[in-house]
C-alpha positions in Angstrom: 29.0 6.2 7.2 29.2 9.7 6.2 29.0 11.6 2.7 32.4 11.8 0.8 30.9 13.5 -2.1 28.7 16.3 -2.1 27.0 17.4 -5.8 26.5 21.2 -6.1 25.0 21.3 -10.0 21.7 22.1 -10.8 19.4 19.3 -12.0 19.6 18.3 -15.9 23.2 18.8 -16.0 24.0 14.7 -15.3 23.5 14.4 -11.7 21.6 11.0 -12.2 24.7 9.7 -14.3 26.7 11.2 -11.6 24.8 9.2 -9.1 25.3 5.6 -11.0 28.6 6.7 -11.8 29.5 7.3 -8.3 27.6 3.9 -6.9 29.7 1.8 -9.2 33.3 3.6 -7.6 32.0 2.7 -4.4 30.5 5.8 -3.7 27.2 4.4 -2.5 24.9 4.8 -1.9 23.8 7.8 -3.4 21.7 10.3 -2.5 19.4 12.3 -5.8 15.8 13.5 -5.9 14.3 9.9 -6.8 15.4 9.1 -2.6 12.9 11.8 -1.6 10.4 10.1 -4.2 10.9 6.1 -2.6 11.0 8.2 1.0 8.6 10.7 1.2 8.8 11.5 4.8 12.1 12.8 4.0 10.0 16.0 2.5 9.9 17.5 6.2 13.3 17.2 6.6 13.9 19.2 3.4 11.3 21.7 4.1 12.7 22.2 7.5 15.8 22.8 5.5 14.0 25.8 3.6 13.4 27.2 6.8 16.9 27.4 8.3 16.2 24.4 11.0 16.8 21.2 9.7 18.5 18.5 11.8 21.4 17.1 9.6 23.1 14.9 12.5 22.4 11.4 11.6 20.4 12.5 8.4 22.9 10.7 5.3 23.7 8.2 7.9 23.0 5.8 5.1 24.7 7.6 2.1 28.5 8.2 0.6 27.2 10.9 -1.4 24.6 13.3 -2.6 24.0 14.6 -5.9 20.7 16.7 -7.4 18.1 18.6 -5.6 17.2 19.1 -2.9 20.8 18.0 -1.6 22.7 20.3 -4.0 20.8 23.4 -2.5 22.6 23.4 0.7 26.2 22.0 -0.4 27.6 24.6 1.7 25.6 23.4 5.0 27.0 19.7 3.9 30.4 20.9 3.4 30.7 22.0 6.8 29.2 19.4 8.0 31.0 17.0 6.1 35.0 18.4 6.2 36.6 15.8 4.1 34.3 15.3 1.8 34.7 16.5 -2.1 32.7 18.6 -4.0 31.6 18.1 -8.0 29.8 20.6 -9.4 28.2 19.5 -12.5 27.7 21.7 -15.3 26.8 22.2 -19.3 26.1 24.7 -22.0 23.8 27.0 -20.5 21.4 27.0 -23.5 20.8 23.5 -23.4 20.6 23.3 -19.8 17.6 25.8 -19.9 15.7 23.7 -22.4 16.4 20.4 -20.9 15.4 21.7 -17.3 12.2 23.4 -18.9 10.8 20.6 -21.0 11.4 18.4 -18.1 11.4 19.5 -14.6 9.9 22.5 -14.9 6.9 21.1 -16.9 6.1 18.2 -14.3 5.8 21.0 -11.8 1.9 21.7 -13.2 1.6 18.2 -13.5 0.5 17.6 -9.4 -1.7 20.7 -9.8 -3.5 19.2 -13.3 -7.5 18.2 -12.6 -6.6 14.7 -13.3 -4.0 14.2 -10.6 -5.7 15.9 -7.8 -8.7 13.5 -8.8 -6.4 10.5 -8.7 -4.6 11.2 -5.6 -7.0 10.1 -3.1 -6.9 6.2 -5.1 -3.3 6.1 -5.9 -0.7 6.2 -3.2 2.0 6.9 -5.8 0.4 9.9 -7.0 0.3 11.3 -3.6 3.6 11.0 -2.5 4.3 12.4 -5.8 2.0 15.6 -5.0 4.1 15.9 -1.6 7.7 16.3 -3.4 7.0 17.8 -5.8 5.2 20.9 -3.6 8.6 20.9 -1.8 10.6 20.6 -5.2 8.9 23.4 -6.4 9.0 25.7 -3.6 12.8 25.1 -3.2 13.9 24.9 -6.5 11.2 27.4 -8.6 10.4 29.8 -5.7 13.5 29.8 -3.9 16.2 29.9 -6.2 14.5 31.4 -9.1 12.1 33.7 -7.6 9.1 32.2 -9.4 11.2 33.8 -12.7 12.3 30.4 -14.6 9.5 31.0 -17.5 12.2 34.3 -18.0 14.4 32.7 -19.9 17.5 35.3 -19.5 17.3 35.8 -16.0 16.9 31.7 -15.5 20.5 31.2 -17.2 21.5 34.1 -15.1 20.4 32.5 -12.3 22.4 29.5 -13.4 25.6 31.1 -14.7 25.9 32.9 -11.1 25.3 29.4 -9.1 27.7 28.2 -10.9 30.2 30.8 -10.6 29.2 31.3 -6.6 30.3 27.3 -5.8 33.8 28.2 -7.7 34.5 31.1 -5.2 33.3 29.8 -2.3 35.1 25.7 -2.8 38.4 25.4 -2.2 39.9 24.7 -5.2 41.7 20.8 -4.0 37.9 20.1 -3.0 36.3 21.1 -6.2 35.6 19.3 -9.7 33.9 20.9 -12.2 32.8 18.7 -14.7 30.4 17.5 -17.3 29.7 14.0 -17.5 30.4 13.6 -21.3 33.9 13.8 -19.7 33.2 10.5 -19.3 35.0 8.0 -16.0 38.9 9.7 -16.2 38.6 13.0 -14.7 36.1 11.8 -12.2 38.4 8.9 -11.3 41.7 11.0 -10.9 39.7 13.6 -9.0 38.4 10.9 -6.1 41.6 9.1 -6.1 40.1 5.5 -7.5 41.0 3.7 -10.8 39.1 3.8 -13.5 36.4 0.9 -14.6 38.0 -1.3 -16.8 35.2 -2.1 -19.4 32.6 -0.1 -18.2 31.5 2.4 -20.4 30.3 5.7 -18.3 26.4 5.8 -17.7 24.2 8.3 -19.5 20.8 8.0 -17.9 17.8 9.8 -17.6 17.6 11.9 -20.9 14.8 14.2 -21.9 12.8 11.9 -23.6 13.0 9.3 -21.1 11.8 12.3 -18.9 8.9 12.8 -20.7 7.9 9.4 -20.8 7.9 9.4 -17.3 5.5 12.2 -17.1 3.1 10.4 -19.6 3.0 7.8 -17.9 2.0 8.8 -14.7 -1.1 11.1 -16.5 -1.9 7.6 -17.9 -2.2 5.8 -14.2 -4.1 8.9 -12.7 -6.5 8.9 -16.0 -7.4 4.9 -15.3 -7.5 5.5 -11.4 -9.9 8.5 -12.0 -11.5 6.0 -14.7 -11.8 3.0 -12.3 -13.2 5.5 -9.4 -16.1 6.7 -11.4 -17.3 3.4 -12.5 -17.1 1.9 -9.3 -19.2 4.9 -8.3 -21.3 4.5 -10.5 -21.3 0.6 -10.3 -23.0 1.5 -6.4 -24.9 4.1 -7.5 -26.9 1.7 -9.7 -26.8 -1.1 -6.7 -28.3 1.7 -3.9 -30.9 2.4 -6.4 -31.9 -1.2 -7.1 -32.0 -1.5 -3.8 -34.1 1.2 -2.6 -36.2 -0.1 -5.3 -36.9 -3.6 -3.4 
């Protein structure tokens, strides 16, 4: 198996209903951020990819596509790799794009570093290989792309606008879609060649809220691991003392 489509749009601009969308045309699996998350040894692969030396033979062995970070960073390393394979760059209003991405995955980036988390990680394995990709998620996407400038709102749109405009010049224009996902399943569809879903309306997944919830959710599991750790602490604090009082 080898990738047919290759996402080049930022995150928050649909990728996750790109990547459902994609799986039910037979494009799947697909590749997004949430792989690293269920595989977290997948993180030295993509820090090695930072670094100019990462291995890609044999690495999407399992996939028909990638969409989202961290794959989107190097769609011009997969394209190579990958000859045939088509390229959609996902984009939106430039505006919203900044607020989703900073209300979402911008904010969870403090969310490893938060007292609470680094107090649960050691208990909760979850929260650990969260720690882990998110450290690489943040170096690639925060430090890498946007020079540790993202809280700048101007030059993050910049940033954005010029991405953007970079994967139009540099993909040849019969490998390239540009498209927003409230374009729904037709120009999608015509672009890969494959007929449209009958009955199946187009996904719209992972919206801010939804996002959000997320995040409170996991402060909520590190809160009651931290909880649990210091009453079972001191639960045998008492019972050493009790003893050492026989």
């Amino acid at each position: 198996m080898s990738l047919e489509v290759i996402g080049a749009g930022f995150g928050r601009t649909g990728t996750m209903s790109l990547k459902v969308a994609l799986e039910e045309l037979g494009f799947g699996p697909c590749y997004h951020m949430i792989e690293v998350f269920k595989n977290p040894e997948h993180v030295e692969h993509w820090e090695a990819a930072r670094e100019g030396r990462a291995k890609w033979e044999g690495f999407f062995k399992d996939y028909r596509a990638a969409v989202d970070w961290p794959a989107a960073a190097f769609y011009e390393e997969l394209m190579d790799l990958f000859p045939e394979a088509k390229v959609i760059l996902t984009v939106r209003d430039p505006d919203r794009w900044y607020e989703s991405a900073r209300s979402t995955i911008y904010r969870i980036q403090s969310v490893p570093s938060s007292p609470i988390i680094a107090l649960a990680a050691p208990f909760v394995p979850r929260i650990r290989r969260m720690r882990r990709v998110a450290r690489m998620a943040s170096g690639l996407a925060w430090d890498d792309v946007f020079h540790g400038r993202f809280d700048d709102r101007g030059y993050a749109i910049e940033v954005f606008d010029r991405w953007n405009e970079g994967v139009e010049r540099r993909v040849p224009a019969e490998r390239l879609l540009v498209y927003q996902v409230k374009e729904g399943w037709e120009p999608l569809c015509d672009f890969l060649g494959v007929p449209v879903p009958h009955g199946k309306p187009f996904p719209h997944l992972n919206d801010a809220e939804t996002f959000r919830k997320r995040i409170r959710r996991l402060k909520t599991l590190a809160l009651v691991a931290v909880t649990a750790g210091a009453v079972l602490a001191g639960l045998s604090l008492l019972y050493l003392r009790s003893r050492a009082r026989r």
